[in-house]
PDB file of N, CA, C and O in Angstrom, chain B, residues numbered from 101:
ATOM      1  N   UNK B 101       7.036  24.882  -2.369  1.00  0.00           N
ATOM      2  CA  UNK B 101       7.370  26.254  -2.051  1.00  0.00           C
ATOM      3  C   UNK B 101       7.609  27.035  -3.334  1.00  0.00           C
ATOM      4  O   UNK B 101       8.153  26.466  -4.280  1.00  0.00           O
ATOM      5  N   UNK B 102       7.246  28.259  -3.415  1.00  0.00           N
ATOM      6  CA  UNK B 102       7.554  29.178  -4.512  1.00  0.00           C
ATOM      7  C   UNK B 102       9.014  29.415  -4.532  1.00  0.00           C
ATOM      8  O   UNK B 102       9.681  29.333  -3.501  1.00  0.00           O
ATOM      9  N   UNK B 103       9.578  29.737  -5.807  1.00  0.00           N
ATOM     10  CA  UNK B 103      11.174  29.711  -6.026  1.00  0.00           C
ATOM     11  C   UNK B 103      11.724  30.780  -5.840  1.00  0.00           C
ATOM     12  O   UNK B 103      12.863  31.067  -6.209  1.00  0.00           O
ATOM     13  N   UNK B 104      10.635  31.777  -4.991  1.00  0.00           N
ATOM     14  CA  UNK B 104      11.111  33.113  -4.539  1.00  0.00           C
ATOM     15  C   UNK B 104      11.575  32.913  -3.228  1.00  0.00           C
ATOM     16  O   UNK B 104      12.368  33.651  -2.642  1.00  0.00           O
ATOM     17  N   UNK B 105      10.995  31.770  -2.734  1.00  0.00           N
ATOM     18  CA  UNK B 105      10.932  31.844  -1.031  1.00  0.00           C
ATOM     19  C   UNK B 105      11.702  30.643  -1.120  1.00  0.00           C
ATOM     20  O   UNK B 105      11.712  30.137   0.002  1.00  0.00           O
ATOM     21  N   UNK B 106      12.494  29.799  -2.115  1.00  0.00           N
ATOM     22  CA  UNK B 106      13.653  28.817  -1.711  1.00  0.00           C
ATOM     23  C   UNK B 106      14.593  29.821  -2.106  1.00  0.00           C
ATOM     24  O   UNK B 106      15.664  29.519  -1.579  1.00  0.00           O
ATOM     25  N   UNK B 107      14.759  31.264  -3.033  1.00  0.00           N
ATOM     26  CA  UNK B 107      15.866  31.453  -3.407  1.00  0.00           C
ATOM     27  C   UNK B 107      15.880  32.495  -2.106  1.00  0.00           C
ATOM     28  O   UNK B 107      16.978  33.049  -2.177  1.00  0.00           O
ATOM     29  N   UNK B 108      15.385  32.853  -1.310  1.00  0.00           N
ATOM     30  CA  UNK B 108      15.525  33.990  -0.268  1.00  0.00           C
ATOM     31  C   UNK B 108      16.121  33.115   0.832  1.00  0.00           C
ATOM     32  O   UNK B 108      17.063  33.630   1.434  1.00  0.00           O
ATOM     33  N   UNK B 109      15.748  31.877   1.212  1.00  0.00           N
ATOM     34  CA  UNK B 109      16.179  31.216   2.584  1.00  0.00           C
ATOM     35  C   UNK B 109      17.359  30.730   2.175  1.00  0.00           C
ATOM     36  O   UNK B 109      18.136  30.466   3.094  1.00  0.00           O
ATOM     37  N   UNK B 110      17.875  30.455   0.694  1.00  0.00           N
ATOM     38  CA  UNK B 110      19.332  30.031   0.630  1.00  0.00           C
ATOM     39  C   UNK B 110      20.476  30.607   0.097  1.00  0.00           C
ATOM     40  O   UNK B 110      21.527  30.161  -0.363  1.00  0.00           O
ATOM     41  N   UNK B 111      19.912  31.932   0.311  1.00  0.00           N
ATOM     42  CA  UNK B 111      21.260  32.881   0.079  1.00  0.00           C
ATOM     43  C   UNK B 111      21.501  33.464   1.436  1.00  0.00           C
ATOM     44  O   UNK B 111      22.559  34.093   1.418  1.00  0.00           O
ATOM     45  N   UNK B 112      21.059  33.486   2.321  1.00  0.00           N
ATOM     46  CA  UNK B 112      21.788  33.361   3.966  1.00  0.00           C
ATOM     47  C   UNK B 112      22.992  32.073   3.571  1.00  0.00           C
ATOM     48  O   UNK B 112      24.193  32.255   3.374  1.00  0.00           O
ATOM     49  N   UNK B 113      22.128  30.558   3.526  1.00  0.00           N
ATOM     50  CA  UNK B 113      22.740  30.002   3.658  1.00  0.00           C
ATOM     51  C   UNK B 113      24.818  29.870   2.759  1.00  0.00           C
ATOM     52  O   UNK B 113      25.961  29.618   3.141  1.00  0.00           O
ATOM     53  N   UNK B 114      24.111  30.235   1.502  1.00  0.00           N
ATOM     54  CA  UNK B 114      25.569  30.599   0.893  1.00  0.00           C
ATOM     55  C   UNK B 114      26.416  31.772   0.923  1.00  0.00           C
ATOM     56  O   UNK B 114      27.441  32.019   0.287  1.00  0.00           O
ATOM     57  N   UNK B 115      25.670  32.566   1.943  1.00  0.00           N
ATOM     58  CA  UNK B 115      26.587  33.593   2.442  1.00  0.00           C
ATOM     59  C   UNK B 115      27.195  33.091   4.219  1.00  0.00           C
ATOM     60  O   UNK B 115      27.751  33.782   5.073  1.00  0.00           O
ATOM     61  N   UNK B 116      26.925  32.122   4.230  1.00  0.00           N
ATOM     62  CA  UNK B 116      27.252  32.297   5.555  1.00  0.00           C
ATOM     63  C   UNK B 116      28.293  30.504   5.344  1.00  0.00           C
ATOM     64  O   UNK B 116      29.037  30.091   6.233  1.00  0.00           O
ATOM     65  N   UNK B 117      28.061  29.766   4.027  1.00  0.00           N
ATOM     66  CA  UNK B 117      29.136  28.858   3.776  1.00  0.00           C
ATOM     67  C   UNK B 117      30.295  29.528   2.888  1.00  0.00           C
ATOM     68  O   UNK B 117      31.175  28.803   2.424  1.00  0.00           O
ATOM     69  N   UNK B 118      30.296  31.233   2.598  1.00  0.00           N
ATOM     70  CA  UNK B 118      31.052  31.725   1.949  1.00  0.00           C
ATOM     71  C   UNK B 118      32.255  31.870   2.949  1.00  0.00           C
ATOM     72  O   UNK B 118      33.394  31.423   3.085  1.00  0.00           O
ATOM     73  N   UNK B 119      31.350  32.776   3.603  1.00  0.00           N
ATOM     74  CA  UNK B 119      32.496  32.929   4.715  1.00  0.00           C
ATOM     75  C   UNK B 119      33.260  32.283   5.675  1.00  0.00           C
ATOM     76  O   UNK B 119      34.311  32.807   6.043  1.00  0.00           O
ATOM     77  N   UNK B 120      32.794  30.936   6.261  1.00  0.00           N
ATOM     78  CA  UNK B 120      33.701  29.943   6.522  1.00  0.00           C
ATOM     79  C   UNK B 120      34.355  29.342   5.770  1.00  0.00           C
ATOM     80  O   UNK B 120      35.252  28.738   6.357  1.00  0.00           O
ATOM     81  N   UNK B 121      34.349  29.174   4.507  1.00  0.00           N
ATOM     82  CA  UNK B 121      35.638  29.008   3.845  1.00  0.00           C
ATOM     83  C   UNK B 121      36.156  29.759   3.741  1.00  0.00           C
ATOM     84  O   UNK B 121      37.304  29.317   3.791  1.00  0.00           O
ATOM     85  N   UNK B 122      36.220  31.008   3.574  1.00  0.00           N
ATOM     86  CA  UNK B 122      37.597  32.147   3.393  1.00  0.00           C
ATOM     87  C   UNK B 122      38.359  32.131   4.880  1.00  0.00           C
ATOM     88  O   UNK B 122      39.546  32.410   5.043  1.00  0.00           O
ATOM     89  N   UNK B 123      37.253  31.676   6.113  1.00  0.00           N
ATOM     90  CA  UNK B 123      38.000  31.956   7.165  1.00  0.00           C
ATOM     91  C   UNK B 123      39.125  30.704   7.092  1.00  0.00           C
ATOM     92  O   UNK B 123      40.305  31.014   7.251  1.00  0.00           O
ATOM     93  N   UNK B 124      38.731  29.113   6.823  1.00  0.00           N
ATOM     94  CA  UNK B 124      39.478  28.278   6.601  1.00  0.00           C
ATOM     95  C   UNK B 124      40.393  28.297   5.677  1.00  0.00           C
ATOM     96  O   UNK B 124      41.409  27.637   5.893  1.00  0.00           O
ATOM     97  N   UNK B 125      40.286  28.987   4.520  1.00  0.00           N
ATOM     98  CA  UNK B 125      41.569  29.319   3.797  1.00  0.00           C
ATOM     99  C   UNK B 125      42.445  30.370   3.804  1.00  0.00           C
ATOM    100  O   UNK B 125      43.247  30.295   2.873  1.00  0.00           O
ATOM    101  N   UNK B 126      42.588  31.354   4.538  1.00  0.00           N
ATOM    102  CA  UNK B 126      43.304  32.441   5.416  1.00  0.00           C
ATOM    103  C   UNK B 126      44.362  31.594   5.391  1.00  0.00           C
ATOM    104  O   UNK B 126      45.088  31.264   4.454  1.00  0.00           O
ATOM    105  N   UNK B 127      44.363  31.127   7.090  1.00  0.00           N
ATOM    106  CA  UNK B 127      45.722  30.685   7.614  1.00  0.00           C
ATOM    107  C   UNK B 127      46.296  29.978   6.328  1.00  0.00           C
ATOM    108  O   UNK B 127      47.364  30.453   5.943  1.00  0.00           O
ATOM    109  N   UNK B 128      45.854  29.067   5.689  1.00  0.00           N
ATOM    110  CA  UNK B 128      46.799  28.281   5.174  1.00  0.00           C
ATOM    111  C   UNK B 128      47.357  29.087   4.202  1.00  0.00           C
ATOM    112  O   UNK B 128      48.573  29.019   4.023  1.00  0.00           O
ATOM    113  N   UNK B 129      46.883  29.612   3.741  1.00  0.00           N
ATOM    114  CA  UNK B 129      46.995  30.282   2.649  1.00  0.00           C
ATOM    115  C   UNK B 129      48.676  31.261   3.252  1.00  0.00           C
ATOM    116  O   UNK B 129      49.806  31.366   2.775  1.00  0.00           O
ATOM    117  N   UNK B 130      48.181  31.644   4.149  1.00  0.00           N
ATOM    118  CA  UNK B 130      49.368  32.490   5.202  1.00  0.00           C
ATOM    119  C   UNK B 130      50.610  31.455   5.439  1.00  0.00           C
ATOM    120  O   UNK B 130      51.688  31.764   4.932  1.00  0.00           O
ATOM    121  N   UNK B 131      50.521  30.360   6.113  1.00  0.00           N
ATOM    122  CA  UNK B 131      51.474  29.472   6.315  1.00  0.00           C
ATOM    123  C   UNK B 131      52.312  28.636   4.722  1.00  0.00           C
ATOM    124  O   UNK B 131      53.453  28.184   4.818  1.00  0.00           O
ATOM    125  N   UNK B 132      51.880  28.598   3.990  1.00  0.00           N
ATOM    126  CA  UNK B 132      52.108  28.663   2.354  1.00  0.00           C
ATOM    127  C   UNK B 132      52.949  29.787   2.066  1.00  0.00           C
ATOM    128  O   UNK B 132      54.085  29.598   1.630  1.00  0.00           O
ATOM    129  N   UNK B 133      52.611  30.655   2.218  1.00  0.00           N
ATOM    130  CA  UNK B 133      53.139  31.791   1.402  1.00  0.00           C
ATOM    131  C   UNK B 133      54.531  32.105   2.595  1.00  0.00           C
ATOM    132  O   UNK B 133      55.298  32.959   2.150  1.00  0.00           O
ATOM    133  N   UNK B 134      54.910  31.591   3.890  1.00  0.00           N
ATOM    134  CA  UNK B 134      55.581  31.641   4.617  1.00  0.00           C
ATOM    135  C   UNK B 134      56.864  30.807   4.287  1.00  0.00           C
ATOM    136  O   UNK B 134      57.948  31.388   4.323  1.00  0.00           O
ATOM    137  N   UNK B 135      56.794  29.259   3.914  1.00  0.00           N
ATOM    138  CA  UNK B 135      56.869  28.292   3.633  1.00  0.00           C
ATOM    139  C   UNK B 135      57.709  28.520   2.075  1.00  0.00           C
ATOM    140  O   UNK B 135      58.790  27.969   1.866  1.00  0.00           O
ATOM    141  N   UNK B 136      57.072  29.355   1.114  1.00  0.00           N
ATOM    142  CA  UNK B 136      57.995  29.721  -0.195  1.00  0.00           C
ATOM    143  C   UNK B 136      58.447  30.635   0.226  1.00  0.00           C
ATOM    144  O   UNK B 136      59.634  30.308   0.209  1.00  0.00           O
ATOM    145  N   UNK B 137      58.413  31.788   0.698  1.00  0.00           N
ATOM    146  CA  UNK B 137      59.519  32.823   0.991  1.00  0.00           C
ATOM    147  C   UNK B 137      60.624  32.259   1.408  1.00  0.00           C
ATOM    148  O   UNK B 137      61.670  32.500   0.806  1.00  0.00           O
ATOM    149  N   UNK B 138      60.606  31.276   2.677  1.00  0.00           N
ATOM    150  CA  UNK B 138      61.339  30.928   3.370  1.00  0.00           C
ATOM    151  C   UNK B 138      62.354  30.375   2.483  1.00  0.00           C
ATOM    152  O   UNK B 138      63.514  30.782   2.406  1.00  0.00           O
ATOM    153  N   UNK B 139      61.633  29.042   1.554  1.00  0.00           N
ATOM    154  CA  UNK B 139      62.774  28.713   0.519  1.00  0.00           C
ATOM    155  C   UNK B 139      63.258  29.134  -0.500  1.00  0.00           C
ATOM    156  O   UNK B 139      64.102  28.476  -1.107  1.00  0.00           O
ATOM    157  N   UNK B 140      62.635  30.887  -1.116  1.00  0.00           N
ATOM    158  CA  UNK B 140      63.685  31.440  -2.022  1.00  0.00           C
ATOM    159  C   UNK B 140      64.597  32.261  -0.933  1.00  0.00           C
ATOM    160  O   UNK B 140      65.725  32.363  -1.415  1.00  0.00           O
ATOM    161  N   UNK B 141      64.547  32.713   0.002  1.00  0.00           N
ATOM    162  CA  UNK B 141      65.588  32.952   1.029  1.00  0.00           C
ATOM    163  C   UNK B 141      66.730  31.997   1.319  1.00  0.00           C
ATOM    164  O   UNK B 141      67.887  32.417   1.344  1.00  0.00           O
ATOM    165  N   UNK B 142      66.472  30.881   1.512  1.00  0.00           N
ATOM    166  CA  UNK B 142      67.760  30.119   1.695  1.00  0.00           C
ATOM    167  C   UNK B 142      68.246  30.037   0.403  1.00  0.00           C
ATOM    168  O   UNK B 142      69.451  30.240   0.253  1.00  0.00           O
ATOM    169  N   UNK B 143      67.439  29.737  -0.739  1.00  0.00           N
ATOM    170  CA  UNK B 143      67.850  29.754  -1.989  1.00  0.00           C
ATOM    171  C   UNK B 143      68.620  30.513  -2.649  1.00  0.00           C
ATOM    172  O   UNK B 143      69.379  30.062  -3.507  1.00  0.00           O
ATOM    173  N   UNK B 144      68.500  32.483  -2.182  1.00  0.00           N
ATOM    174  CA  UNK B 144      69.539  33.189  -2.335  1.00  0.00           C
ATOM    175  C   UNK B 144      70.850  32.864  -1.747  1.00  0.00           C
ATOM    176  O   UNK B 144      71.861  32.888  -2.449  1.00  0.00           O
ATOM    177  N   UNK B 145      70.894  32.516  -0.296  1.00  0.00           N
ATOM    178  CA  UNK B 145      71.828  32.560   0.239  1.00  0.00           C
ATOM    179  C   UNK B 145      73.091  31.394  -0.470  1.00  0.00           C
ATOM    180  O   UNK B 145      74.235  31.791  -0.692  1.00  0.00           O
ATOM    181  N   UNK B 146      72.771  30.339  -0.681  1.00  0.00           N
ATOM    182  CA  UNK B 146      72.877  29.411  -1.344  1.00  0.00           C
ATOM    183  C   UNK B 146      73.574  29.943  -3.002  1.00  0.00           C
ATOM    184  O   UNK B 146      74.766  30.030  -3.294  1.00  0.00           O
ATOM    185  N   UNK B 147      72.818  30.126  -3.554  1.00  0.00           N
ATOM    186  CA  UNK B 147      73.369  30.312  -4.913  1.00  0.00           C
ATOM    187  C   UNK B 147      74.427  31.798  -5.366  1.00  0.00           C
ATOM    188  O   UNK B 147      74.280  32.960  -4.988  1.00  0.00           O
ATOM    189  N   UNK B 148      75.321  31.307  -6.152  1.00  0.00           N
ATOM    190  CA  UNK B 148      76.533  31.866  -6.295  1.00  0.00           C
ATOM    191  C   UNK B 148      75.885  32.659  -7.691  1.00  0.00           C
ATOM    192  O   UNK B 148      75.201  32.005  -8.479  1.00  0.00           O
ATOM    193  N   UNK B 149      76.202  34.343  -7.960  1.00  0.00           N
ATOM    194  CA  UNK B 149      75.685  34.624  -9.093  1.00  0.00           C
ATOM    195  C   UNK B 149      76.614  34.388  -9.793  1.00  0.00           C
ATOM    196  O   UNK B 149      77.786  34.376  -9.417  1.00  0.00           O
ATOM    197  N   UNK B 150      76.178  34.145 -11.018  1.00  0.00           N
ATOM    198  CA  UNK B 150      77.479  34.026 -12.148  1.00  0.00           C
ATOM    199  C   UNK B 150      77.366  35.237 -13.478  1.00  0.00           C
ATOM    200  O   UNK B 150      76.190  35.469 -13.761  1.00  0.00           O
ATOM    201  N   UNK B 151      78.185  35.869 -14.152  1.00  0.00           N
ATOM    202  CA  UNK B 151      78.224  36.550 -14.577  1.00  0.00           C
ATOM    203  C   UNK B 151      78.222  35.567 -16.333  1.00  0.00           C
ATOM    204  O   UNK B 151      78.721  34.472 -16.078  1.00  0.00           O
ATOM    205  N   UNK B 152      77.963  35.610 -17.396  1.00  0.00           N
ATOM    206  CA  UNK B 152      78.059  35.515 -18.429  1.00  0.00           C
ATOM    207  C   UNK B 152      78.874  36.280 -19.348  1.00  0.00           C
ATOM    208  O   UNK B 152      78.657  37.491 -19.311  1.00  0.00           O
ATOM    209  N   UNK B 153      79.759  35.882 -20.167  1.00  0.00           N
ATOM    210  CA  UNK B 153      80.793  36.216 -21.086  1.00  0.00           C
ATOM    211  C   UNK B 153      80.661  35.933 -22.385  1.00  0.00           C
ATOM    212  O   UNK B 153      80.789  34.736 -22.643  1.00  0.00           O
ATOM    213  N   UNK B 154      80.409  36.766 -23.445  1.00  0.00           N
ATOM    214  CA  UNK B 154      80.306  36.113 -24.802  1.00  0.00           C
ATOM    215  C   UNK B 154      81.033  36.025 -25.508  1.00  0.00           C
ATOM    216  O   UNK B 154      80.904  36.919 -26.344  1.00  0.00           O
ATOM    217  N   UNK B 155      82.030  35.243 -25.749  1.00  0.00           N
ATOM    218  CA  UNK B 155      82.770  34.515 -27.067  1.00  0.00           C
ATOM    219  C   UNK B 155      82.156  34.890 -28.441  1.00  0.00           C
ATOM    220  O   UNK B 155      81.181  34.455 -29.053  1.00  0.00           O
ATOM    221  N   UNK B 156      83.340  36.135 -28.786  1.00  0.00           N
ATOM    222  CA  UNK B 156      83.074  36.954 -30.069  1.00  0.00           C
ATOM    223  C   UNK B 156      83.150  36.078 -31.663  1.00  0.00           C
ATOM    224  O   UNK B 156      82.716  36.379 -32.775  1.00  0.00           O
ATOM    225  N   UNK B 157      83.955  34.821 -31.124  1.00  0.00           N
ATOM    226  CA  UNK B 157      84.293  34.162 -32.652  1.00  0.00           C
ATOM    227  C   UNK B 157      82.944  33.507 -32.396  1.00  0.00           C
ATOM    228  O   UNK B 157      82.145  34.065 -33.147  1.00  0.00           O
ATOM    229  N   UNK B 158      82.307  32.537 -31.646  1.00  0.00           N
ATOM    230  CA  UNK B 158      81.808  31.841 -31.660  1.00  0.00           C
ATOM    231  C   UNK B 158      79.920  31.782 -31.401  1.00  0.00           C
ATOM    232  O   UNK B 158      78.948  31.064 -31.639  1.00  0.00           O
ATOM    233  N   UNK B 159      80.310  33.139 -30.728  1.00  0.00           N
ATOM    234  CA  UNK B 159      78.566  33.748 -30.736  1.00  0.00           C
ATOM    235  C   UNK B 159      77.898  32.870 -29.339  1.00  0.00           C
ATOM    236  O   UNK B 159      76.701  32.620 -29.190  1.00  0.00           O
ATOM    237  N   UNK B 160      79.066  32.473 -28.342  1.00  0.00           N
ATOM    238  CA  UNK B 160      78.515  31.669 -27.326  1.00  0.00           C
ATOM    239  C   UNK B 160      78.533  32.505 -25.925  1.00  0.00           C
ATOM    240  O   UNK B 160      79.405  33.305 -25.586  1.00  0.00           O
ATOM    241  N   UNK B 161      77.308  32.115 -25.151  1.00  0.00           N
ATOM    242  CA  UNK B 161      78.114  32.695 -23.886  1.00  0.00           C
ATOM    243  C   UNK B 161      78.066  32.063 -22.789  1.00  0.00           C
ATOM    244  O   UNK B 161      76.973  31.504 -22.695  1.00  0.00           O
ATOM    245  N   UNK B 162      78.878  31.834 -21.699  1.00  0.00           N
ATOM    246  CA  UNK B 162      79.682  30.729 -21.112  1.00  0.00           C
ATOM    247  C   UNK B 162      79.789  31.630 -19.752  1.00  0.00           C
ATOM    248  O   UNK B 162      79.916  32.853 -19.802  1.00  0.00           O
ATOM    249  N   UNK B 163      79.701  30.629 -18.100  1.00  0.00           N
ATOM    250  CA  UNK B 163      79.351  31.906 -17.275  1.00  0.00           C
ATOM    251  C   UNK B 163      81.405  31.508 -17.180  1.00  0.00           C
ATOM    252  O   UNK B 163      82.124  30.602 -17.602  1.00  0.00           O
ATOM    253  N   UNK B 164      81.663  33.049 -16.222  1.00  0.00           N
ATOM    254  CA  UNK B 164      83.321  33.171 -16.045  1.00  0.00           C
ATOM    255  C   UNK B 164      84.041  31.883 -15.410  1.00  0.00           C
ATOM    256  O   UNK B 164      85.260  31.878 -15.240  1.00  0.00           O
TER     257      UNK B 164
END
């Protein structure tokens, strides 16, 4: 076959394996990004802020 007429019948084909993978990587992609929100949310709730203080003789800073 001429390499005009393999490159015409297989760009259907890689347009049409393009798009079932984006459809297969959607959701997950969605359930992921659900999944880290979720744990910097508990993660706020969870952690205590601490304020930092700097020790003038010593050039240190140390939380309160």
């Amino acid at each position: 076959m001429p390499p005009l007429i393999v490159v015409a019948l297989g760009a259907p084909g890689r347009a049409v394996l393009v798009r079932w993978a984006l459809r297969e990587t959607q959701p997950n992609n969605h359930e992921l990004e659900e999944a880290r929100f979720a744990k910097v949310r508990e993660g706020r709730r969870d952690a205590r802020v601490q304020t930092l203080r700097s020790n003038p003789v010593t050039d240190v800073c140390r939380p309160d």
